[in-house]
N, C-alpha and C positions, 0 to 999 in steps of 0.2 A: 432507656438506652441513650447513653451520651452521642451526639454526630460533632466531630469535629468544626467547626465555625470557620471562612473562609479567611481566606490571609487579607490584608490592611486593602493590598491595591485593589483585590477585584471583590470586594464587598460579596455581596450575594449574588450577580447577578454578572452571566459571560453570554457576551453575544458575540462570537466568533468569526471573523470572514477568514478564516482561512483558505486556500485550495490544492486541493489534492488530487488523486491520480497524474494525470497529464494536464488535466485542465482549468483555466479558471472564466467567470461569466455568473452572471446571475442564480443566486440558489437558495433556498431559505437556511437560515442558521440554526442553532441548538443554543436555547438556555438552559445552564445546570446551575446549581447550586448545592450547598453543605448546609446542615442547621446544626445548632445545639436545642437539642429538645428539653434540655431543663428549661430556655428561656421560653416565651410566648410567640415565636417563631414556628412557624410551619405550620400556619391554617391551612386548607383542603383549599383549592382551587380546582375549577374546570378542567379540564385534561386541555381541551382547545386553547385555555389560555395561555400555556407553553408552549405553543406551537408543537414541531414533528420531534417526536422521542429522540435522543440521543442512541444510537448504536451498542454504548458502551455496553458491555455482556456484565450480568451478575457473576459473582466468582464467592466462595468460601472460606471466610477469615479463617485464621490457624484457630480463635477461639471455636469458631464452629457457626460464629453469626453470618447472616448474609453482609457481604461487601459490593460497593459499584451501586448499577443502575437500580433503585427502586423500584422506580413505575410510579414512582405517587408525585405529583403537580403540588406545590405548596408555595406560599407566599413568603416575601423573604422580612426584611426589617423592612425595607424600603416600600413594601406593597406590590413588589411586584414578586409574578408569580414564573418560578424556576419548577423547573425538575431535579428531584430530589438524586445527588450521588453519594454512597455513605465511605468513608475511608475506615479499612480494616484498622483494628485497635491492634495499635506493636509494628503496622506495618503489611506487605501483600505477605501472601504466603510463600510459605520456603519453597526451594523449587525441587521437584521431584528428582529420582536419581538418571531419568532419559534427559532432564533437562539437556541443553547445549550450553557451551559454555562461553564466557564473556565474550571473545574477540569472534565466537561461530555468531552472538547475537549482535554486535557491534557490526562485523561486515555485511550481514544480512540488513539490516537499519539503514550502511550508509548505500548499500546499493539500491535500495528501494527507493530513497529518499534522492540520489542522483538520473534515479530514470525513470522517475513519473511526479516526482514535487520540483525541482528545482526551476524548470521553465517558468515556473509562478512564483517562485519563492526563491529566488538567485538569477543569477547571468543577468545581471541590472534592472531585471523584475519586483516586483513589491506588493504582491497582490494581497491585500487584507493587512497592509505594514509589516508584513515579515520577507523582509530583501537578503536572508540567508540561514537559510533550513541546515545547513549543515552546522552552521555556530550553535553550541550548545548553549553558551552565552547571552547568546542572541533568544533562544529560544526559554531560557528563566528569565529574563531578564526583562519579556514582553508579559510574565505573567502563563506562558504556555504548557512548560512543566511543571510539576511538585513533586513527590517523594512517592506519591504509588501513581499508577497509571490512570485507577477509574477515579480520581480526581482532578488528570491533568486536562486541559480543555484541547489540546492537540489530538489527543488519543480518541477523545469523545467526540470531537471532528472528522476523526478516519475512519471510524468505526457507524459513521450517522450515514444519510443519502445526499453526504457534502460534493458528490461530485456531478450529482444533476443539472442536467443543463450546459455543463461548463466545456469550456474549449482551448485546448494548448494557442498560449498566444505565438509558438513559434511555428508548428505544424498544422495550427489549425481545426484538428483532427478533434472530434469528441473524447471526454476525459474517461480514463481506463480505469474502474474503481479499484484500489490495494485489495489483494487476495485474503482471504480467511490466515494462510500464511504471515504474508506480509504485516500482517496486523497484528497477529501475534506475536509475532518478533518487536514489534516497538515497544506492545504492552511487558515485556522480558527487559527490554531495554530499560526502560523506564522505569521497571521495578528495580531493578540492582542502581540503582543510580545516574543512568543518561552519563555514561564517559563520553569520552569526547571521542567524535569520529573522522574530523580532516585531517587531522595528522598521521592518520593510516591506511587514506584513502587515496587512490589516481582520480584525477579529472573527470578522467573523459569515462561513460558509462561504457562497457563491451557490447559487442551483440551476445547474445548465448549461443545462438547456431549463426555457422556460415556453412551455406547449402547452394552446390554447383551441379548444376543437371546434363546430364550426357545423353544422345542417342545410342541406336544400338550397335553403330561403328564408331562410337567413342568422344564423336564431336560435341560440342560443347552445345545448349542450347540455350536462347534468352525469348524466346516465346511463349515460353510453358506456362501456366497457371499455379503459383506454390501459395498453401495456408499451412500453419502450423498449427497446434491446440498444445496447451498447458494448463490446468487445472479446471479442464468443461474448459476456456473459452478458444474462440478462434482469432488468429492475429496473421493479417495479412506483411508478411514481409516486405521490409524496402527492397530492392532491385537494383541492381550499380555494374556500368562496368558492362563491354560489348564482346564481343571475340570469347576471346580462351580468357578474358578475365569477370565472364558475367557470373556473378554472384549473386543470391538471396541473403538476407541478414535478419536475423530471430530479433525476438523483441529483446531491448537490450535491458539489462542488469536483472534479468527473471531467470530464477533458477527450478528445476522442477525437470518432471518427465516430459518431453517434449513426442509427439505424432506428427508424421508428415506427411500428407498429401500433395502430391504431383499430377498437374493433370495433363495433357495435350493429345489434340482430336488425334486420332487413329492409334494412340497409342494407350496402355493399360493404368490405372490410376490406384496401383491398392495405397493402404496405409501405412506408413513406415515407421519402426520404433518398439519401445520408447528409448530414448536419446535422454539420458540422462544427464543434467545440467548443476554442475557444484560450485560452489560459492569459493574463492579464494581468497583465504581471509587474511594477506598479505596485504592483498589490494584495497580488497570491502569491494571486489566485483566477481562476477562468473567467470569460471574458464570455457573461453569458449570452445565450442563443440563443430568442430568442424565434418560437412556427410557431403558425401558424394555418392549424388543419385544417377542409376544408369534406367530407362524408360527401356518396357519390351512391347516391339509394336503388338496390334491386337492380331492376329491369325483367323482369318475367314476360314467357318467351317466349311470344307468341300462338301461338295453338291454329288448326288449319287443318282 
């Protein structure tokens, strides 16, 4: 079986610093590589001598062969030993008829990519040499896309445990890994060709929810305790804003069903939702979702 051979600049051998989610800091990288197996390329290597497997998910070429991540450690020309990525022959596979279509996967891309990469990888940041995730440009041009996804080393970065350890250099806050979602939509992206996504994008990410909490005569409160949950995880809201203008604000450019717990002592704390969260692909962000929660205190059962 023929393996595609890597393009001129990055030889056999990708060692990544990318960062993703929210955050960057210290974290081991992924080596991948391509072989052509007519040549004497790709002796068997140690599994330890790749370091940590690539994330990339195996997928099924239109011919019917396995495509993407191997599993097999193999030595390149150079002697050093990569993990093997194989690229579907003709290309990734066509996309089914649920597919979404270009500009639902383009705004899903650039909002993922404006509210948990850019801190690292934009706003005058450079982490791993890439100072702007939104330039598509930018991103062939370092060598980080190609023509299907499980060969491009950005995809095999988001998809690996590249956000361990690492920390938003603006919020500080430990880094929020891309969802099962989020990660799908790049490998989509990526397969139809990586169009270009700033020129149909706003700036600034949105929040998904803004959430104001009321007593039970109607007043506004800024004491409460609010988490939200979107796909399994829990995400502690920012908070802004005192009087009649305090607000909670959802994690910003996540789209998805949103849960919402409220909590404050004497009063009741169920779960609220789900608050469903859509992508407006005008922007390439969420519209947001605006809830206004009213608290029912708790009622002491009388005594007899």
């Amino acid at each position: 079986m023929m393996l595609i051979s890597f393009r001129s600049r990055l030889r056999a051998l990708l060692v990544l610093g990318l960062c993703t989610g929210a955050g960057c800091g210290a974290s081991e990288d992924v080596s991948i590589g391509e072989f052509d197996t007519a040549s004497r390329q790709g002796s068997p290597c140690a599994a330890q001598a790749c370091g940590p497997q690539p994330g990339a998910p195996a997928e099924t070429c239109a011919d019917g062969s396995p495509g993407g991540f191997t599993g097999r450690c193999l030595s390149n020309a150079d002697g050093a030993c990569v993990w093997e990525v194989r690229a579907c022959p003709g290309g990734p596979p066509a996309p089914g008829p649920d597919a979404p279509s270009e500009g639902e996967i383009v705004a899903a891309v650039a909002s993922f990519f404006q509210a948990k990469c850019v801190n690292c990888h934009g706003n005058g940041n450079d982490s791993g040499g890439l100072d702007d995730i939104m330039s598509v440009n930018d991103l062939r041009n370092k060598g980080l896309i190609f023509d299907t996804a499980s060969t491009s080393p950005l995809f095999v970065q988001l998809t690996s445990s590249h956000t361990a350890g690492r920390f938003d250099p603006v919020t500080r806050e430990p880094a929020v890994p891309p969802t099962q979602v989020e990660t799908d939509y790049v490998r989509r992206w990526i397969d139809i060709g990586a169009p270009l996504l700033r020129d149909q994008c706003a700036e600034e990410a949105r929040p998904s929810l803004v959430i104001r909490v009321r007593d039970e005569a109607g007043a506004v409160v800024c004491d409460a305790s609010v988490i939200v949950i979107n796909d399994g995880k829990t995400y502690l809201p920012d908070v802004g804003g005192s009087g009649d203008t305090c607000v909670w604000e959802g994690p910003a450019g996540l789209p998805g069903a949103y849960t919402i717990v409220v909590r404050k002592p004497g009063y009741q704390a169920p779960a609220l939702g789900p608050y469903q969260v859509e992508l407006d692909s005008a922007s390439c962000h969420v519209t947001t979702v605006p809830v206004d929660v009213t608290l029912q205190p708790i009622v002491a059962a009388s005594s007899r």
